[in-house]
PDB file with SEQRES, HELIX, SHEET and CRYST1 records, atoms N, CA, C and O in Angstrom:
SEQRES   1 A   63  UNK UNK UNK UNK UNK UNK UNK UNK UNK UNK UNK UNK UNK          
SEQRES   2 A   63  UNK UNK UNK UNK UNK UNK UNK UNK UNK UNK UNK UNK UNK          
SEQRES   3 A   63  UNK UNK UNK UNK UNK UNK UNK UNK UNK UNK UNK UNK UNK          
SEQRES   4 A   63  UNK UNK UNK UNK UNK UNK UNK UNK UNK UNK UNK UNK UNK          
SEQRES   5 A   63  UNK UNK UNK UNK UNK UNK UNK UNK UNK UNK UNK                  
HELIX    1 AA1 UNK A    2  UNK A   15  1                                  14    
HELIX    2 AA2 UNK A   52  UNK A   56  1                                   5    
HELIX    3 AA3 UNK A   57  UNK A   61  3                                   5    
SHEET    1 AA1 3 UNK A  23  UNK A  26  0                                        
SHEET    2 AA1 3 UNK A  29  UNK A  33 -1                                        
SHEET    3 AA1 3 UNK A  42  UNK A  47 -1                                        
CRYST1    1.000    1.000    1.000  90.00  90.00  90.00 P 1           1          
ATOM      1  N   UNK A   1       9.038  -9.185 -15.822  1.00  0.00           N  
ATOM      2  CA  UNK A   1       9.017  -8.835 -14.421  1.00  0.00           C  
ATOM      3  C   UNK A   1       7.755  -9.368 -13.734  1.00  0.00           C  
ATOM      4  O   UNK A   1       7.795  -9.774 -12.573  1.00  0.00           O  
ATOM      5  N   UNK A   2       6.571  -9.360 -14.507  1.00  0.00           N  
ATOM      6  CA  UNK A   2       5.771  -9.735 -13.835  1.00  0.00           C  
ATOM      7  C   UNK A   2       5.499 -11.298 -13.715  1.00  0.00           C  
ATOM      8  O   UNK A   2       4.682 -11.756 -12.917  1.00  0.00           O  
ATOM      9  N   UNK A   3       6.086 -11.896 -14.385  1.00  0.00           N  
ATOM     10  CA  UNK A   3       6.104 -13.466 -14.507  1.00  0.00           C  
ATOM     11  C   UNK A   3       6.758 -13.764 -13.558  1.00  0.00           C  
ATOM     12  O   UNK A   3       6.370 -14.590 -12.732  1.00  0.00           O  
ATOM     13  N   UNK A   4       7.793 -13.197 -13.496  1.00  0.00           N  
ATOM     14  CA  UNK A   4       8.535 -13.459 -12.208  1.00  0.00           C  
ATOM     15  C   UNK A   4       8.259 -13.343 -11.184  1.00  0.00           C  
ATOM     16  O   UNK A   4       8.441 -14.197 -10.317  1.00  0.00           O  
ATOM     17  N   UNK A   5       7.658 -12.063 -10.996  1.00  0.00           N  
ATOM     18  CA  UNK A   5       6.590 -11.665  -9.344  1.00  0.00           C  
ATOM     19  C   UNK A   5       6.213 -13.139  -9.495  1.00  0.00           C  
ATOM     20  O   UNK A   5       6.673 -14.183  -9.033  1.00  0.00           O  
ATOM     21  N   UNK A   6       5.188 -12.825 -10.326  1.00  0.00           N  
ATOM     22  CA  UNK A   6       4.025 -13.693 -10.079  1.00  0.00           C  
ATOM     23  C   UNK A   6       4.504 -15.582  -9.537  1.00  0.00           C  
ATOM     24  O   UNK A   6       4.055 -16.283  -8.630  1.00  0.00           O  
ATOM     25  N   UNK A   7       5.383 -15.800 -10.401  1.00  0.00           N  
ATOM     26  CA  UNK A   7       6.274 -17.272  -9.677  1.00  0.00           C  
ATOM     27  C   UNK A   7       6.738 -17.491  -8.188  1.00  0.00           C  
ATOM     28  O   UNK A   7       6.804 -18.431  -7.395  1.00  0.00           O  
ATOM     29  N   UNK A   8       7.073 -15.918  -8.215  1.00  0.00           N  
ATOM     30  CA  UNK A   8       7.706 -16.030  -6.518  1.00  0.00           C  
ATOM     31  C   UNK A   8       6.460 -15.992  -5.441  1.00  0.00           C  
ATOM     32  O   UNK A   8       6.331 -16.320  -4.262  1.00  0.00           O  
ATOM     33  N   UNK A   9       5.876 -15.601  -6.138  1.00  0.00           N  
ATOM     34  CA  UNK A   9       4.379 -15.364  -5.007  1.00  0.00           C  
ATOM     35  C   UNK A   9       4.024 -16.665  -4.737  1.00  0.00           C  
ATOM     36  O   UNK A   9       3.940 -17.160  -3.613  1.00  0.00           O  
ATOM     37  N   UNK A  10       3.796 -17.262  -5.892  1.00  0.00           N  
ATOM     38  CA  UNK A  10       3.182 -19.265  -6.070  1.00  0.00           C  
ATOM     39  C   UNK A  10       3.841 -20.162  -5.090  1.00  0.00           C  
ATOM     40  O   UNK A  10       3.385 -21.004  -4.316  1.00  0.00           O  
ATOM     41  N   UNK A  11       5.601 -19.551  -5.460  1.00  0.00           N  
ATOM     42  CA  UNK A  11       6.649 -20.779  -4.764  1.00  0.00           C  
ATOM     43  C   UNK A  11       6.415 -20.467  -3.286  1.00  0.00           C  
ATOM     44  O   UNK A  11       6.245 -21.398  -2.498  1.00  0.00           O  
ATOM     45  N   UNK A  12       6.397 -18.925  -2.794  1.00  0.00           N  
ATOM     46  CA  UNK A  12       6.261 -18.834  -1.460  1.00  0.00           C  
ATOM     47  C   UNK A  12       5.320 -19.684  -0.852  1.00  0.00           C  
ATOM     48  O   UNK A  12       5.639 -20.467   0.043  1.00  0.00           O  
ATOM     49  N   UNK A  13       4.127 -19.567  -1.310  1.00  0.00           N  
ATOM     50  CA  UNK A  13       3.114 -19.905  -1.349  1.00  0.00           C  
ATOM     51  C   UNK A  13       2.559 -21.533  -0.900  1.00  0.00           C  
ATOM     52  O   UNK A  13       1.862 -22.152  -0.096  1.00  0.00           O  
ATOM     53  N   UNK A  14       3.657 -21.698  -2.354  1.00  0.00           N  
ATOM     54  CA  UNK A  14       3.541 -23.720  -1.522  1.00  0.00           C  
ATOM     55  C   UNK A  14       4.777 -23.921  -0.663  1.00  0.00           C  
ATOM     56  O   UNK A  14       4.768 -25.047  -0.167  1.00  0.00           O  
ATOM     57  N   UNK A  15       5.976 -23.106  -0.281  1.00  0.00           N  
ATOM     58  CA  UNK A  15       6.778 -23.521   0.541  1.00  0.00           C  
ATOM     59  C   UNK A  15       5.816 -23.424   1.710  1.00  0.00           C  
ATOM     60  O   UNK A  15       5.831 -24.406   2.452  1.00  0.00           O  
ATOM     61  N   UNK A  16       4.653 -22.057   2.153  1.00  0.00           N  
ATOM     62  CA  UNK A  16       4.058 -21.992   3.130  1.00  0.00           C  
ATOM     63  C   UNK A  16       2.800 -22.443   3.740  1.00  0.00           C  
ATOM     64  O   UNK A  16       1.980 -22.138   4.606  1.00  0.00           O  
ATOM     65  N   UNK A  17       3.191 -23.729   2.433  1.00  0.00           N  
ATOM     66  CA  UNK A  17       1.513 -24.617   2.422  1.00  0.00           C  
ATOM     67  C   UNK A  17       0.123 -23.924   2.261  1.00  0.00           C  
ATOM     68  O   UNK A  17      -0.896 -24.399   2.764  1.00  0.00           O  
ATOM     69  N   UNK A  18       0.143 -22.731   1.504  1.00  0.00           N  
ATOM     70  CA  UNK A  18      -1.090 -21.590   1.850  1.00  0.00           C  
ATOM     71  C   UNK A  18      -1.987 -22.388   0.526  1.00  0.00           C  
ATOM     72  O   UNK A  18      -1.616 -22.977  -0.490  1.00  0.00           O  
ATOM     73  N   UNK A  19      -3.363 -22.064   1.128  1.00  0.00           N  
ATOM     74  CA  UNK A  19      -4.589 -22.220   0.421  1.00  0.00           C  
ATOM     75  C   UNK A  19      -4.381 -21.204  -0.956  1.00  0.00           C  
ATOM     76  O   UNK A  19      -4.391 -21.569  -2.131  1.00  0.00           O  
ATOM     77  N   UNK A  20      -4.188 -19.794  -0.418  1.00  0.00           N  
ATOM     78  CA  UNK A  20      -4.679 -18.877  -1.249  1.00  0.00           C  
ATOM     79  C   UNK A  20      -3.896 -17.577  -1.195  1.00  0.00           C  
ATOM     80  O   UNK A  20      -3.385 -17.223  -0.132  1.00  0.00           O  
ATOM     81  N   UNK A  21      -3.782 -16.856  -2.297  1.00  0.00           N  
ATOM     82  CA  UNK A  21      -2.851 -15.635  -2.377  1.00  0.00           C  
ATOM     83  C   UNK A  21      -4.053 -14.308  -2.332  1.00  0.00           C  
ATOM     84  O   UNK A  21      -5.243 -14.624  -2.360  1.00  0.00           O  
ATOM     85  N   UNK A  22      -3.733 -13.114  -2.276  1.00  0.00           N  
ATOM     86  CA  UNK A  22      -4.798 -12.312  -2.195  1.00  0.00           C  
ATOM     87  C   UNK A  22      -3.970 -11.402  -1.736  1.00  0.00           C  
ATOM     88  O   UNK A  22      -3.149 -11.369  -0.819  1.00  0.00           O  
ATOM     89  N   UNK A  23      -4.488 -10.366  -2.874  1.00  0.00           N  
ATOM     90  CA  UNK A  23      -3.856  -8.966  -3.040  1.00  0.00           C  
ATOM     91  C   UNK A  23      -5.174  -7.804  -2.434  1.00  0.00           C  
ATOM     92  O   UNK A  23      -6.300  -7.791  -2.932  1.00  0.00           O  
ATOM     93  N   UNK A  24      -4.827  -7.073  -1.516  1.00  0.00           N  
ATOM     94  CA  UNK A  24      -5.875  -6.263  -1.518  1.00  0.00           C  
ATOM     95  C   UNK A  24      -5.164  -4.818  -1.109  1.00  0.00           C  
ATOM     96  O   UNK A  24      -4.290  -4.628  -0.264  1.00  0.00           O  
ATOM     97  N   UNK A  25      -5.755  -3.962  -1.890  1.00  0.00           N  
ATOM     98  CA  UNK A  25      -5.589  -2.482  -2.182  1.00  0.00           C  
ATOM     99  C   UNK A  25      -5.602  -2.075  -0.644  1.00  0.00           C  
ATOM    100  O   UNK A  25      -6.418  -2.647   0.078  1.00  0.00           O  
ATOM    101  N   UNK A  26      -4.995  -1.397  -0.255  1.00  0.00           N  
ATOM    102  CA  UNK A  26      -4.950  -0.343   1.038  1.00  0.00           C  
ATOM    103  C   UNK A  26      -4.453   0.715   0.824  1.00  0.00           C  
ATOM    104  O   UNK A  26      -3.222   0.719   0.804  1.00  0.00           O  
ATOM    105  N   UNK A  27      -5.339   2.329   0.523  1.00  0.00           N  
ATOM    106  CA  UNK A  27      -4.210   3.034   0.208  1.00  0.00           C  
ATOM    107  C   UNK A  27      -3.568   3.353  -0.935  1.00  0.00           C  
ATOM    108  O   UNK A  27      -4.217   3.490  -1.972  1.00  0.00           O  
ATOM    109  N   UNK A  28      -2.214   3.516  -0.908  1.00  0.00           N  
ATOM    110  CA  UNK A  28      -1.700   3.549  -2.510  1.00  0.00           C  
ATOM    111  C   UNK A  28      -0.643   1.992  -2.581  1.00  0.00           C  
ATOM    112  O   UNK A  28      -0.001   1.592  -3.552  1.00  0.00           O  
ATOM    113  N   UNK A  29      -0.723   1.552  -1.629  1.00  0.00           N  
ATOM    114  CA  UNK A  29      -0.363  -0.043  -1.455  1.00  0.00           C  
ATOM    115  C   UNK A  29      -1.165  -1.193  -1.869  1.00  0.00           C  
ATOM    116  O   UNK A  29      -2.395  -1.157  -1.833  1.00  0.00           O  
ATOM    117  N   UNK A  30      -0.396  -2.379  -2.325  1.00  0.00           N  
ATOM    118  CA  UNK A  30      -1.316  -3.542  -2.813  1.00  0.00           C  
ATOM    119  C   UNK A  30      -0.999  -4.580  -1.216  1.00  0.00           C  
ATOM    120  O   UNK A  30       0.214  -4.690  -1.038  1.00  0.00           O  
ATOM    121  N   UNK A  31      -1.455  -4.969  -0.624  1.00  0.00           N  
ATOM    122  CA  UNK A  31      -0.630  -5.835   0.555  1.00  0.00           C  
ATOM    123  C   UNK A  31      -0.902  -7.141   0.126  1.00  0.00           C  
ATOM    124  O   UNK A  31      -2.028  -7.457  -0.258  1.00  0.00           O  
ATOM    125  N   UNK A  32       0.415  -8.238   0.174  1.00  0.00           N  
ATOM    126  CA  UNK A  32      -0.231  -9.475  -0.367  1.00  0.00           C  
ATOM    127  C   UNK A  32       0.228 -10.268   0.906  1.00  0.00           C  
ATOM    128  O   UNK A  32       1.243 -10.253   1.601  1.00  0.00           O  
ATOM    129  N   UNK A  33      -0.963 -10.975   0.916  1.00  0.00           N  
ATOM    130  CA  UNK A  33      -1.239 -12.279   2.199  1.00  0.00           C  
ATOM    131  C   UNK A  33      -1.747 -13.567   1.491  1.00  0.00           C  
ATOM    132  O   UNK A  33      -2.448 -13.653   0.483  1.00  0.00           O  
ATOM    133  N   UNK A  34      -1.302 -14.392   2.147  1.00  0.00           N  
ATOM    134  CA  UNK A  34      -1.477 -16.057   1.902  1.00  0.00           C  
ATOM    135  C   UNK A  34      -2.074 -16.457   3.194  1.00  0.00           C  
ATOM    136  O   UNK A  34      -1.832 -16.349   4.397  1.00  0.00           O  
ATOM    137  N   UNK A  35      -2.994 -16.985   2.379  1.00  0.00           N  
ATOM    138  CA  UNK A  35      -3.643 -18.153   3.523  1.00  0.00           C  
ATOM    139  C   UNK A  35      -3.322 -19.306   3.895  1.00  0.00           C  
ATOM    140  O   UNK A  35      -2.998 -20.160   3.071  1.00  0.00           O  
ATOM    141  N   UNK A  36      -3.355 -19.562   5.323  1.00  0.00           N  
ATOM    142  CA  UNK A  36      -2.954 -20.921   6.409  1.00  0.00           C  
ATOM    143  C   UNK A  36      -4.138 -21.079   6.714  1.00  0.00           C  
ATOM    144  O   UNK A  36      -5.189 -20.518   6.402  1.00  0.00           O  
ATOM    145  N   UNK A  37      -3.811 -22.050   7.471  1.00  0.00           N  
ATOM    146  CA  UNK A  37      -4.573 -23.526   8.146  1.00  0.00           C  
ATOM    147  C   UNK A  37      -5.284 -21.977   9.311  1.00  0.00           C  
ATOM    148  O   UNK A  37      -6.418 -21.636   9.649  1.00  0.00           O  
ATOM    149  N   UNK A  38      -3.900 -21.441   9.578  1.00  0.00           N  
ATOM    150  CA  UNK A  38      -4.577 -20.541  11.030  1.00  0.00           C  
ATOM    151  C   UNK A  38      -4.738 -18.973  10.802  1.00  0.00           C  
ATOM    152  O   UNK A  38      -4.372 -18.083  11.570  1.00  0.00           O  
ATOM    153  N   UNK A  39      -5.395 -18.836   9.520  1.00  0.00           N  
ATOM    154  CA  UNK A  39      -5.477 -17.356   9.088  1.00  0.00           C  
ATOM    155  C   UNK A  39      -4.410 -16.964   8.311  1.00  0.00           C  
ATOM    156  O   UNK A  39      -3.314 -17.521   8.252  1.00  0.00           O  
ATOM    157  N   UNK A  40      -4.869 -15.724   7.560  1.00  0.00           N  
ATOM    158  CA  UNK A  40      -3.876 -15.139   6.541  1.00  0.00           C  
ATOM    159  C   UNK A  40      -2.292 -14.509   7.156  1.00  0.00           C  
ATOM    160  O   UNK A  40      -1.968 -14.503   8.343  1.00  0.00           O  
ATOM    161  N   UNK A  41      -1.609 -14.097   6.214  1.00  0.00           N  
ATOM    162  CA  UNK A  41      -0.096 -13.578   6.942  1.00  0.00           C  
ATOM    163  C   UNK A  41      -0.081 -12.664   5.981  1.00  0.00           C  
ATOM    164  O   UNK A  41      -0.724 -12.847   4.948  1.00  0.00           O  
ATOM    165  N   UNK A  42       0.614 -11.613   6.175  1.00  0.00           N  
ATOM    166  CA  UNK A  42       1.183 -10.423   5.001  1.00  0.00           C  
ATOM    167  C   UNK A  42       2.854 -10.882   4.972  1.00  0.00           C  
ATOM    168  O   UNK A  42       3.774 -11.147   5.746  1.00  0.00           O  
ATOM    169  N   UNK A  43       2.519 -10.765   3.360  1.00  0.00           N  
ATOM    170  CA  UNK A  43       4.137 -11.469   3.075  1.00  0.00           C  
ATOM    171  C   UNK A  43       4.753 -10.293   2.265  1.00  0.00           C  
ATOM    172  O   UNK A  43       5.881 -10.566   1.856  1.00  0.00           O  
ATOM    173  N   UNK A  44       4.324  -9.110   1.944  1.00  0.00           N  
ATOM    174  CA  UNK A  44       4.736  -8.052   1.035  1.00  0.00           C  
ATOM    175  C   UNK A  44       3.816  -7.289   0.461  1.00  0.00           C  
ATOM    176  O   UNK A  44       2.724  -7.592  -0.019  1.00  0.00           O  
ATOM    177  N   UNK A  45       4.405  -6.188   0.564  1.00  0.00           N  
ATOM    178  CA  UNK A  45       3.245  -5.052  -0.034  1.00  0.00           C  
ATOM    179  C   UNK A  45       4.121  -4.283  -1.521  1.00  0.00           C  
ATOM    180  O   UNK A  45       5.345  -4.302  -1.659  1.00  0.00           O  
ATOM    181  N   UNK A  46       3.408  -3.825  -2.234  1.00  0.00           N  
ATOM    182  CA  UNK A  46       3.418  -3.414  -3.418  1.00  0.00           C  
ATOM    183  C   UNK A  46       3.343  -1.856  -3.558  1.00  0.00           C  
ATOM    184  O   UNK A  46       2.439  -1.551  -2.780  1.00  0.00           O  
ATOM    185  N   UNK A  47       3.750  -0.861  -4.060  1.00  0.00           N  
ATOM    186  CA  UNK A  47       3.218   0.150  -4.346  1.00  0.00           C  
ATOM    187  C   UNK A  47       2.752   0.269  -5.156  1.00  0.00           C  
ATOM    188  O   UNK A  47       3.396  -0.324  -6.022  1.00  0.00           O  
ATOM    189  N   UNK A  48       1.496   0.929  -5.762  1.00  0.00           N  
ATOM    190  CA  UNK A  48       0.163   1.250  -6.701  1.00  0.00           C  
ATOM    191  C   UNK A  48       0.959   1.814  -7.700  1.00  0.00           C  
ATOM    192  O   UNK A  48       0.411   1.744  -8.800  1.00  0.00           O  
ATOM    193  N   UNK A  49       2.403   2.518  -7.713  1.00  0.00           N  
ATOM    194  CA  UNK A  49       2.776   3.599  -8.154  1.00  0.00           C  
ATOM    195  C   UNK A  49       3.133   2.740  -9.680  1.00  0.00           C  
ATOM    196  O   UNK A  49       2.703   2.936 -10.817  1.00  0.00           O  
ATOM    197  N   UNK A  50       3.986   1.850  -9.206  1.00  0.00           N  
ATOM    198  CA  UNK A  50       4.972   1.219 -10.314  1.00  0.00           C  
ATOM    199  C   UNK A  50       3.774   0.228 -11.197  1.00  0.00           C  
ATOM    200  O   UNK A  50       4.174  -0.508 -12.099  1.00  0.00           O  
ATOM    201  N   UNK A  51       1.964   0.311 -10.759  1.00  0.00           N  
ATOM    202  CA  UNK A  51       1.554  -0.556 -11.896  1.00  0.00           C  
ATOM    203  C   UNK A  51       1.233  -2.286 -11.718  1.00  0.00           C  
ATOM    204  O   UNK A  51       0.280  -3.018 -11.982  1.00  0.00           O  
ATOM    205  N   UNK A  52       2.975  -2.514 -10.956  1.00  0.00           N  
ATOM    206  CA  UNK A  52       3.102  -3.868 -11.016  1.00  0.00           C  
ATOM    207  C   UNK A  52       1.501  -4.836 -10.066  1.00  0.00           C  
ATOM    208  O   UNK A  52       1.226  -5.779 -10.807  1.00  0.00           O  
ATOM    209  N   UNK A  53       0.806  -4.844  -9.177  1.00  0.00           N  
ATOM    210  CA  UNK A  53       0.393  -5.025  -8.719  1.00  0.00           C  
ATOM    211  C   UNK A  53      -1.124  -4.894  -9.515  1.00  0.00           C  
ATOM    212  O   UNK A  53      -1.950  -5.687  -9.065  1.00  0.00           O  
ATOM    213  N   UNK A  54      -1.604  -4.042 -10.596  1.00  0.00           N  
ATOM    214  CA  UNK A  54      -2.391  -4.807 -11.436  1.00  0.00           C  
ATOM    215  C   UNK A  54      -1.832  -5.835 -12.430  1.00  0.00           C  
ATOM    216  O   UNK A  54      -2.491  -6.838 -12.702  1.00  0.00           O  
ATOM    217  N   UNK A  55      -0.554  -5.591 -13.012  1.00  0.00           N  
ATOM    218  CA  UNK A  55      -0.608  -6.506 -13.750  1.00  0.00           C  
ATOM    219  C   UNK A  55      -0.651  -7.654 -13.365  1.00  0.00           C  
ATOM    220  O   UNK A  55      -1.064  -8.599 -14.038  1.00  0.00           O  
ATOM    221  N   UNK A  56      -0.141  -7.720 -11.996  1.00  0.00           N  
ATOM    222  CA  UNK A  56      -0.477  -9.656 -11.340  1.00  0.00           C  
ATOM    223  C   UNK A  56      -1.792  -9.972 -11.552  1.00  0.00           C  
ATOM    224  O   UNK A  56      -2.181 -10.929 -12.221  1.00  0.00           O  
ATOM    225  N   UNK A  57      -2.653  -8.964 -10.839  1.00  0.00           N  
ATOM    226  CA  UNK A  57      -3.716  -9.530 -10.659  1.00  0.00           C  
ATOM    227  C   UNK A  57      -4.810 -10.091 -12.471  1.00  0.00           C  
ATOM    228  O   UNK A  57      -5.797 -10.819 -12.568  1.00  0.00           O  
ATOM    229  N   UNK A  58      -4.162  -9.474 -13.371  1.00  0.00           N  
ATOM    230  CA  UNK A  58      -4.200  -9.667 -15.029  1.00  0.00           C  
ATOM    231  C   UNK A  58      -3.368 -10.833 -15.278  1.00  0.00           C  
ATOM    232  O   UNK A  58      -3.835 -11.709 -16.006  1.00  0.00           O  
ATOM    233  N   UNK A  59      -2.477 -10.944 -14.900  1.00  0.00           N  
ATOM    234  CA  UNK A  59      -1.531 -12.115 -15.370  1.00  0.00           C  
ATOM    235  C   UNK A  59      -2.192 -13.529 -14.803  1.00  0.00           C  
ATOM    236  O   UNK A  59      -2.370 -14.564 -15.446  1.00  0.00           O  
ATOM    237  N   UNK A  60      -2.643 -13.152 -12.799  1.00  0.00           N  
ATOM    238  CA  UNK A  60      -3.036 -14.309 -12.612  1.00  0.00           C  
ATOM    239  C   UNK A  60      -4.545 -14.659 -12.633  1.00  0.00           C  
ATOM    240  O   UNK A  60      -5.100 -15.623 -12.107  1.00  0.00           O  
ATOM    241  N   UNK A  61      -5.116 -13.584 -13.414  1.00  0.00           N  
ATOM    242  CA  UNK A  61      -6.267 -14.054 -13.795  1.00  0.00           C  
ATOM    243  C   UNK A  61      -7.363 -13.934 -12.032  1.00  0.00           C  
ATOM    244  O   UNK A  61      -8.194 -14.776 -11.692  1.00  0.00           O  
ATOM    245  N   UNK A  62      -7.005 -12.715 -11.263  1.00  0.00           N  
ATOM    246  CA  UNK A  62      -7.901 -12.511 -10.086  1.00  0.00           C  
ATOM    247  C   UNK A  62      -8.640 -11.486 -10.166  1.00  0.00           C  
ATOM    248  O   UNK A  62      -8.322 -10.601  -9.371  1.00  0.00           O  
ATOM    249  N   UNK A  63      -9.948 -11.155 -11.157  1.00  0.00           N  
ATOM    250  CA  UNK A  63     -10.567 -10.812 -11.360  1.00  0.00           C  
ATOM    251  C   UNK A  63     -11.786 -11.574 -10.623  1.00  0.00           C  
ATOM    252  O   UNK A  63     -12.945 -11.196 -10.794  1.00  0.00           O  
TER     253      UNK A  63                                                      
END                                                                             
């Protein structure tokens, strides 16, 4: 499951030409935004509950 997150995040990512992915905690939410040419966008948020949202950040090595 998390390989998979983690792929779909990448592909979005270069379909949306973004620099950079970035997960940041708000809450009991993870919100993830990609960076453009003209500032970041929120493309999906995560709940803290299910876990999944550290293991990305373990899988993709954003420590």
């Amino acid at each position: 499951m998390v390989q998979k997150k983690a792929q779909e995040l990448i592909q979005k990512a270069i379909e949306m030409e973004a620099s950079d992915i970035y997960l940041i905690a708000s809450g009991n939410l993870y919100k993830i935004y990609i960076r453009q040419q003209l500032g970041r966008t929120l493309i999906e948020e995560l709940n803290q509950e299910i876990g999944l949202p550290e293991l990305l950040v373990d899988y993709l090595g954003m420590t």
